[in-house]
C-alpha positions in Angstrom: 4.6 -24.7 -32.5 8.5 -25.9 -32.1 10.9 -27.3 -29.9 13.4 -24.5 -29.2 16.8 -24.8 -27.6 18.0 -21.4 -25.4 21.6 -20.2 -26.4 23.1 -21.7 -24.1 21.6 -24.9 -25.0 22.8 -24.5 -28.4 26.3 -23.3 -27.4 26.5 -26.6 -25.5 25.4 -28.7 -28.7 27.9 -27.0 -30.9 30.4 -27.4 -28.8 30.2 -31.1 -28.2 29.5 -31.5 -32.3 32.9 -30.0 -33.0 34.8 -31.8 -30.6 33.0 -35.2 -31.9 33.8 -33.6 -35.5 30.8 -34.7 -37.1 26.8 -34.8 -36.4 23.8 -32.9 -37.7 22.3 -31.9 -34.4 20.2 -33.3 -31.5 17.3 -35.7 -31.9 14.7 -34.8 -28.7 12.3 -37.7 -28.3 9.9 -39.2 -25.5 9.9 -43.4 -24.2 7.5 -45.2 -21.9 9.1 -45.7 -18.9 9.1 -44.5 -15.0 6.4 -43.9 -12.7 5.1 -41.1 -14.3 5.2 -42.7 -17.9 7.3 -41.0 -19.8 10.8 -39.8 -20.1 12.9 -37.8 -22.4 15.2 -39.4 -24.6 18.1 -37.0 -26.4 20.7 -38.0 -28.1 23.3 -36.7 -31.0 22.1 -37.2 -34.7 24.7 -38.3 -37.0 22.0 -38.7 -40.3 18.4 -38.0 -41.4 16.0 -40.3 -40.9 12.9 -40.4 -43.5 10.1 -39.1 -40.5 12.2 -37.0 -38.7 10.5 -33.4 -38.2 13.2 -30.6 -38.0 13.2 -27.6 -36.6 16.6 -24.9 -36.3 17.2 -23.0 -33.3 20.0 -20.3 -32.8 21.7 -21.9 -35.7 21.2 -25.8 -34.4 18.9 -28.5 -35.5 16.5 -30.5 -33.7 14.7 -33.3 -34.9 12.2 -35.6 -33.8 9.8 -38.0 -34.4 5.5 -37.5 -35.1 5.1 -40.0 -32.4 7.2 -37.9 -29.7 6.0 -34.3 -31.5 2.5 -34.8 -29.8 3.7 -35.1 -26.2 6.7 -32.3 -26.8 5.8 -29.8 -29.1 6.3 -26.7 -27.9 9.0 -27.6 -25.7 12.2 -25.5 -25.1 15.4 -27.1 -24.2 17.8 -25.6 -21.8 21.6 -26.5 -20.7 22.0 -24.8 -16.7 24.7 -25.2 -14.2 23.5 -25.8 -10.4 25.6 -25.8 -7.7 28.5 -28.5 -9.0 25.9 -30.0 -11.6 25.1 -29.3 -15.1 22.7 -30.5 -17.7 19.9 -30.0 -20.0 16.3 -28.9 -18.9 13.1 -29.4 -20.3 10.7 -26.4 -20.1 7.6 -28.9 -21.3 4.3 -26.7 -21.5 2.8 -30.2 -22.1 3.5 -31.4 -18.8 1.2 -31.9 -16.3 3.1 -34.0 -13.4 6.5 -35.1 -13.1 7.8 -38.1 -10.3 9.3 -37.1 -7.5 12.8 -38.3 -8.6 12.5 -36.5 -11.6 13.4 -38.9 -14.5 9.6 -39.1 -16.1 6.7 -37.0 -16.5 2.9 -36.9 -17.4 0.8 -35.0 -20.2 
């Protein structure tokens, strides 16, 4: 499988990579943490690292680590707009439960 970003997921990445006017793409990874025991962790990727696993979607990279691959793979990552908020979504066919505030989930 992959992670894949939607187009308007990637639109957003490439956007915010030209304004910062430099970065390779976004690093999608998992922590321990919250009720639920895990949460996604993303963040912009300025250089390879050695274990990263890459994968290119609508012409942006996302990387990740093995560790975080097990628990995400086959995730697709989504930017929407909803009411006055906006933000990436995680459409996770890994997860089984998320906490009722949202901020981590269960495989």
């Amino acid at each position: 499988m992959a992670i894949t970003l939607t187009e308007a997921a990637a639109r957003h990445v490439r956007r915010y990579l030209e304004r910062r006017g430099k970065g390779l793409g976004v690093r999608l990874g998992v922590k321990t943490t919250g009720c639920s025991g895990l949460a996604y962790k993303l963040e912009y990727v300025d250089e390879l690292q050695p274990e990263d696993v890459v994968f290119e979607s609508h012409g942006v990279k996302v990387l990740t680590d093995p560790k975080s691959l097990a628990y995400i793979d086959g995730t697709e990552l989504d930017y929407v707009r909803e009411g006055l908020n906006e933000g990436f979504k995680f459409h996770n066919p890994n997860e089984r439960d998320r906490c009722g505030c949202g901020e981590s989930f269960r495989v």
